[in-house]
C-alpha positions, 0 to 999 in steps of 0.5 A, a space after each residue: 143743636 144738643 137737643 136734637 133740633 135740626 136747621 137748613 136754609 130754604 129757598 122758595 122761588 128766590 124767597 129764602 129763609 132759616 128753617 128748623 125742626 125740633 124733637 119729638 115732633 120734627 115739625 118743620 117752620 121758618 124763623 125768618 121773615 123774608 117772603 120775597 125774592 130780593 136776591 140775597 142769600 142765606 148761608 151759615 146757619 149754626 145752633 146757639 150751643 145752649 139751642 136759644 137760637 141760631 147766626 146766620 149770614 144774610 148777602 154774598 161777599 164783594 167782587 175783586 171791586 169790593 162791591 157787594 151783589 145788588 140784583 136790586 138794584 137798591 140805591 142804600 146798596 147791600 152788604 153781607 151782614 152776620 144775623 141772629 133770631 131766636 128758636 121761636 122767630 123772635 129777636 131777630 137782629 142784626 150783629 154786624 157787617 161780616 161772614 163765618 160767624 161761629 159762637 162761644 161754647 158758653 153761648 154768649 159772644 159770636 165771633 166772625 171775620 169782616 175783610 179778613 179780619 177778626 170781630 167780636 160781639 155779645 149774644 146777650 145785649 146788642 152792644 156793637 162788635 169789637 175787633 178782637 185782635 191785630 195781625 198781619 194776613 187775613 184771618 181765617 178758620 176760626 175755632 173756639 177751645 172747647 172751654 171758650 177761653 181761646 181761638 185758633 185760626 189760620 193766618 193766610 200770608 200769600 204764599 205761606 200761612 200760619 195756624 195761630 191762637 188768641 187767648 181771650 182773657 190774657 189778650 195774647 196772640 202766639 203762632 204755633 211751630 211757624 215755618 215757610 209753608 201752608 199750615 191750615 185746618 187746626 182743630 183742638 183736642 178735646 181736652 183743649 190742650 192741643 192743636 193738630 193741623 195740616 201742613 201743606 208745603 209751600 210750592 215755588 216756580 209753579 204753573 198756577 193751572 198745573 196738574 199736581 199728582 205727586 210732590 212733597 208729602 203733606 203732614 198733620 202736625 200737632 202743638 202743644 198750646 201751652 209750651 209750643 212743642 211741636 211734632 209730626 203725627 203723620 206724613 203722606 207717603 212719596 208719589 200719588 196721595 202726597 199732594 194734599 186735596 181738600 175737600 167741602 168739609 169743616 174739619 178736614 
Protein backbone atom coordinates (compact mmCIF):
# COMPACT_ATOMS: atom_id res chain seq x y z
CA UNK A 1 0.00 0.00 0.00
CA UNK A 2 1.15 3.76 -0.17
CA UNK A 3 1.84 3.37 3.44
CA UNK A 4 4.33 0.86 3.28
CA UNK A 5 2.00 -2.10 4.57
CA UNK A 6 2.36 -5.20 2.98
CA UNK A 7 -0.29 -8.29 1.99
CA UNK A 8 0.36 -11.88 0.85
CA UNK A 9 -2.16 -14.82 0.90
CA UNK A 10 -1.53 -17.91 3.44
CA UNK A 11 -2.03 -21.13 3.57
CA UNK A 12 -2.06 -23.14 6.84
CA UNK A 13 -2.80 -26.91 6.02
CA UNK A 14 -5.36 -26.03 3.52
CA UNK A 15 -6.77 -22.97 5.96
CA UNK A 16 -6.00 -19.94 3.69
CA UNK A 17 -6.21 -16.33 4.58
CA UNK A 18 -5.11 -12.44 3.46
CA UNK A 19 -2.77 -11.49 5.79
CA UNK A 20 -0.94 -8.19 6.27
CA UNK A 21 1.60 -6.39 7.99
CA UNK A 22 1.86 -2.75 8.80
CA UNK A 23 4.86 0.01 9.28
CA UNK A 24 6.67 0.42 11.87
CA UNK A 25 6.06 -2.63 13.75
CA UNK A 26 5.39 -4.97 10.72
CA UNK A 27 3.71 -7.07 12.68
CA UNK A 28 1.84 -9.63 10.86
CA UNK A 29 -2.16 -10.68 11.39
CA UNK A 30 -4.69 -12.40 9.22
CA UNK A 31 -7.93 -10.10 7.92
CA UNK A 32 -9.87 -12.96 7.27
CA UNK A 33 -11.79 -15.36 9.11
CA UNK A 34 -11.50 -18.66 7.57
CA UNK A 35 -10.11 -21.42 9.69
CA UNK A 36 -10.83 -24.48 7.91
CA UNK A 37 -9.84 -26.29 5.08
CA UNK A 38 -12.78 -26.06 2.42
CA UNK A 39 -10.76 -26.10 -0.62
CA UNK A 40 -10.98 -22.88 -2.11
CA UNK A 41 -8.29 -20.53 -2.93
CA UNK A 42 -7.32 -16.99 -1.94
CA UNK A 43 -5.74 -15.21 -4.80
CA UNK A 44 -5.36 -11.42 -6.07
CA UNK A 45 -4.88 -9.54 -2.95
CA UNK A 46 -4.58 -5.70 -3.86
CA UNK A 47 -4.43 -2.62 -1.43
CA UNK A 48 -7.38 0.07 -1.44
CA UNK A 49 -5.08 2.66 -2.75
CA UNK A 50 -6.18 5.23 0.25
CA UNK A 51 -5.04 1.62 2.67
CA UNK A 52 -8.74 1.39 3.80
CA UNK A 53 -8.33 -2.19 3.04
CA UNK A 54 -8.00 -4.91 0.35
CA UNK A 55 -10.16 -7.05 -2.84
CA UNK A 56 -9.47 -10.34 -3.16
CA UNK A 57 -10.51 -13.18 -5.08
CA UNK A 58 -11.94 -16.20 -2.97
CA UNK A 59 -12.47 -19.81 -5.33
CA UNK A 60 -11.01 -20.95 -8.70
CA UNK A 61 -12.45 -20.64 -12.10
CA UNK A 62 -14.69 -23.00 -14.14
CA UNK A 63 -13.69 -26.22 -15.94
CA UNK A 64 -14.16 -26.48 -20.08
CA UNK A 65 -17.87 -27.47 -18.51
CA UNK A 66 -18.08 -24.28 -16.56
CA UNK A 67 -18.11 -25.74 -13.57
CA UNK A 68 -16.61 -24.47 -10.56
CA UNK A 69 -14.09 -26.95 -8.08
CA UNK A 70 -16.24 -28.42 -5.54
CA UNK A 71 -13.82 -30.69 -3.23
CA UNK A 72 -16.56 -30.26 -0.80
CA UNK A 73 -18.74 -31.62 -2.19
CA UNK A 74 -21.40 -28.79 -1.08
CA UNK A 75 -24.95 -29.26 -2.36
CA UNK A 76 -25.18 -25.01 -2.79
CA UNK A 77 -22.06 -25.80 -5.38
CA UNK A 78 -19.28 -22.95 -5.27
CA UNK A 79 -18.36 -20.03 -7.21
CA UNK A 80 -15.17 -17.63 -7.72
CA UNK A 81 -16.42 -14.59 -6.01
CA UNK A 82 -14.37 -11.01 -5.81
CA UNK A 83 -14.31 -10.15 -1.90
CA UNK A 84 -13.54 -6.90 0.16
CA UNK A 85 -12.29 -6.65 4.07
CA UNK A 86 -11.16 -3.62 6.00
CA UNK A 87 -7.39 -3.36 7.10
CA UNK A 88 -8.62 -4.16 10.56
CA UNK A 89 -10.59 -7.41 9.70
CA UNK A 90 -14.02 -5.68 9.58
CA UNK A 91 -16.30 -5.47 6.79
CA UNK A 92 -15.74 -8.32 5.32
CA UNK A 93 -18.27 -8.63 2.37
CA UNK A 94 -18.63 -10.04 -0.85
CA UNK A 95 -18.86 -7.67 -4.05
CA UNK A 96 -19.66 -10.19 -6.72
CA UNK A 97 -19.28 -13.49 -8.92
CA UNK A 98 -15.93 -12.87 -10.74
CA UNK A 99 -11.91 -12.51 -10.87
CA UNK A 100 -9.18 -9.92 -11.60
CA UNK A 101 -10.49 -7.27 -9.64
CA UNK A 102 -8.46 -3.89 -9.58
CA UNK A 103 -9.69 -0.30 -7.93
CA UNK A 104 -10.22 2.91 -8.84
CA UNK A 105 -7.42 5.48 -8.20
CA UNK A 106 -9.99 7.32 -6.33
CA UNK A 107 -10.50 4.24 -4.17
CA UNK A 108 -14.26 4.13 -4.72
CA UNK A 109 -15.27 1.57 -7.26
CA UNK A 110 -13.45 -1.74 -8.14
CA UNK A 111 -13.81 -3.19 -11.45
CA UNK A 112 -13.23 -6.78 -12.45
CA UNK A 113 -14.26 -9.39 -15.36
CA UNK A 114 -17.24 -11.99 -14.92
CA UNK A 115 -16.96 -14.64 -17.96
CA UNK A 116 -14.73 -12.45 -19.97
CA UNK A 117 -16.73 -9.52 -19.46
CA UNK A 118 -16.49 -6.37 -17.75
CA UNK A 119 -18.44 -5.43 -14.20
CA UNK A 120 -18.32 -2.48 -11.97
CA UNK A 121 -19.17 -1.96 -8.31
CA UNK A 122 -19.03 0.62 -5.46
CA UNK A 123 -16.51 0.36 -2.27
CA UNK A 124 -18.52 2.85 -0.64
CA UNK A 125 -21.93 1.08 -0.37
CA UNK A 126 -23.05 -2.35 -1.10
CA UNK A 127 -25.23 -1.45 -4.26
CA UNK A 128 -24.90 -4.45 -6.82
CA UNK A 129 -22.34 -4.36 -9.72
CA UNK A 130 -23.24 -3.07 -13.01
CA UNK A 131 -21.91 -4.12 -16.21
CA UNK A 132 -19.68 -1.62 -17.48
CA UNK A 133 -19.73 -1.99 -21.12
CA UNK A 134 -20.58 -4.23 -24.38
CA UNK A 135 -18.25 -5.61 -26.73
CA UNK A 136 -17.38 -8.25 -28.80
CA UNK A 137 -14.47 -10.87 -27.27
CA UNK A 138 -13.56 -11.44 -23.81
CA UNK A 139 -12.04 -8.61 -22.01
CA UNK A 140 -9.10 -8.87 -20.35
CA UNK A 141 -6.18 -6.84 -18.56
CA UNK A 142 -7.98 -4.25 -17.41
CA UNK A 143 -5.97 -0.92 -16.31
CA UNK A 144 -7.25 2.15 -14.72
CA UNK A 145 -5.88 5.85 -16.13
CA UNK A 146 -4.24 7.28 -13.34
CA UNK A 147 -6.75 9.73 -12.87
CA UNK A 148 -9.63 7.23 -12.61
CA UNK A 149 -11.57 8.64 -15.47
CA UNK A 150 -10.83 5.83 -18.08
CA UNK A 151 -9.90 2.02 -18.62
CA UNK A 152 -7.65 0.04 -21.09
CA UNK A 153 -8.03 -3.23 -21.68
CA UNK A 154 -7.46 -5.95 -24.34
CA UNK A 155 -10.10 -7.37 -26.34
CA UNK A 156 -9.00 -10.97 -27.15
CA UNK A 157 -10.75 -11.87 -30.53
CA UNK A 158 -9.31 -15.77 -31.05
CA UNK A 159 -6.69 -15.10 -33.41
CA UNK A 160 -6.33 -11.37 -33.16
CA UNK A 161 -6.89 -8.93 -30.25
CA UNK A 162 -7.11 -5.41 -29.73
CA UNK A 163 -6.13 -2.95 -26.87
CA UNK A 164 -9.29 -0.81 -26.16
CA UNK A 165 -10.24 2.28 -23.51
CA UNK A 166 -13.61 2.89 -21.96
CA UNK A 167 -14.10 6.44 -20.92
CA UNK A 168 -16.20 6.26 -17.74
CA UNK A 169 -17.86 9.69 -17.51
CA UNK A 170 -18.63 10.22 -21.32
CA UNK A 171 -19.38 6.23 -21.51
CA UNK A 172 -17.63 5.87 -24.99
CA UNK A 173 -15.69 2.74 -26.04
CA UNK A 174 -12.83 3.26 -28.83
CA UNK A 175 -9.97 0.59 -30.00
CA UNK A 176 -6.43 1.98 -30.69
CA UNK A 177 -4.58 1.47 -34.13
CA UNK A 178 -6.83 -1.79 -34.43
CA UNK A 179 -4.71 -4.27 -37.00
CA UNK A 180 -4.93 -8.47 -37.69
CA UNK A 181 -2.56 -9.00 -34.73
CA UNK A 182 -2.10 -9.57 -31.17
CA UNK A 183 -1.93 -6.25 -29.46
CA UNK A 184 -1.84 -7.04 -25.52
CA UNK A 185 -0.19 -5.77 -22.11
CA UNK A 186 -1.23 -1.81 -22.59
CA UNK A 187 0.11 0.14 -19.56
CA UNK A 188 -0.56 4.30 -19.52
CA UNK A 189 1.88 7.05 -19.22
CA UNK A 190 1.86 8.76 -16.27
CA UNK A 191 0.46 11.39 -17.37
CA UNK A 192 -2.68 9.61 -18.59
CA UNK A 193 -2.39 10.84 -22.22
CA UNK A 194 -0.98 7.81 -23.75
CA UNK A 195 -0.92 3.91 -24.01
CA UNK A 196 2.17 1.81 -24.99
CA UNK A 197 1.42 -2.03 -25.77
CA UNK A 198 2.99 -4.83 -27.19
CA UNK A 199 2.14 -5.96 -30.74
CA UNK A 200 2.47 -9.38 -31.22
CA UNK A 201 2.05 -10.70 -35.04
CA UNK A 202 -0.64 -12.91 -35.84
CA UNK A 203 0.42 -16.35 -36.96
CA UNK A 204 -1.18 -18.66 -39.81
CA UNK A 205 -0.87 -22.31 -40.87
CA UNK A 206 1.04 -22.98 -37.15
CA UNK A 207 1.48 -26.26 -35.67
CA UNK A 208 -0.26 -25.22 -31.91
CA UNK A 209 2.97 -27.20 -30.24
CA UNK A 210 5.45 -26.11 -32.49
CA UNK A 211 9.02 -24.70 -31.32
CA UNK A 212 9.21 -21.02 -32.19
CA UNK A 213 12.92 -19.50 -32.04
CA UNK A 214 12.59 -16.71 -34.61
CA UNK A 215 9.42 -15.08 -36.84
CA UNK A 216 8.26 -11.88 -37.52
CA UNK A 217 9.59 -9.22 -34.79
CA UNK A 218 7.48 -8.38 -32.04
CA UNK A 219 6.97 -4.35 -31.60
CA UNK A 220 5.89 -2.07 -28.57
CA UNK A 221 3.51 0.45 -30.10
CA UNK A 222 2.45 3.73 -28.54
CA UNK A 223 -1.18 5.77 -29.18
CA UNK A 224 -2.17 8.86 -28.31
CA UNK A 225 -5.71 8.23 -26.49
CA UNK A 226 -7.14 11.62 -27.50
CA UNK A 227 -6.29 11.66 -31.58
CA UNK A 228 -5.59 7.97 -31.94
CA UNK A 229 -2.32 8.70 -33.57
CA UNK A 230 -0.17 6.06 -33.26
CA UNK A 231 3.65 4.83 -33.90
CA UNK A 232 6.20 2.14 -33.60
CA UNK A 233 8.59 2.87 -30.45
CA UNK A 234 10.57 -0.20 -30.89
CA UNK A 235 10.96 -3.30 -32.96
CA UNK A 236 12.73 -6.78 -32.05
CA UNK A 237 15.37 -7.44 -34.25
CA UNK A 238 14.96 -10.45 -37.02
CA UNK A 239 16.25 -14.10 -35.69
CA UNK A 240 16.36 -15.35 -32.22
CA UNK A 241 14.44 -12.81 -29.47
CA UNK A 242 11.95 -11.66 -32.28
CA UNK A 243 9.38 -14.14 -31.08
CA UNK A 244 7.62 -12.24 -28.09
CA UNK A 245 8.03 -14.66 -24.69
CA UNK A 246 5.91 -13.31 -21.53
CA UNK A 247 6.49 -13.78 -18.58
CA UNK A 248 4.57 -13.99 -14.66
CA UNK A 249 4.62 -10.15 -14.61
CA UNK A 250 1.65 -7.57 -14.60
CA UNK A 251 3.35 -5.32 -16.63
CA UNK A 252 5.11 -6.65 -19.32
Amino acid sequence: SPSGAMAWVFDAEGVRNVWVAQPPSYTSRPVTPYSSDVGLEIGSPEWIPDGSGLVFVRGEGTNDQGEHPNPTLDPKGTQQVVMVVNADGTGLREIGEGASPTVSPDSKSVVFLRKGLPWIASLRDTAQPQRLFITRGRVGNLRWSPDGTALAFVSGRGDHSFVGVYDLSARKLAYLDPDVDHDEHPVWSPDGTRIAFVREPALTRQAVHAVRRSGRPWSIRIVTVGTGAAAELWRASTGAGSVFSGFESPDQ
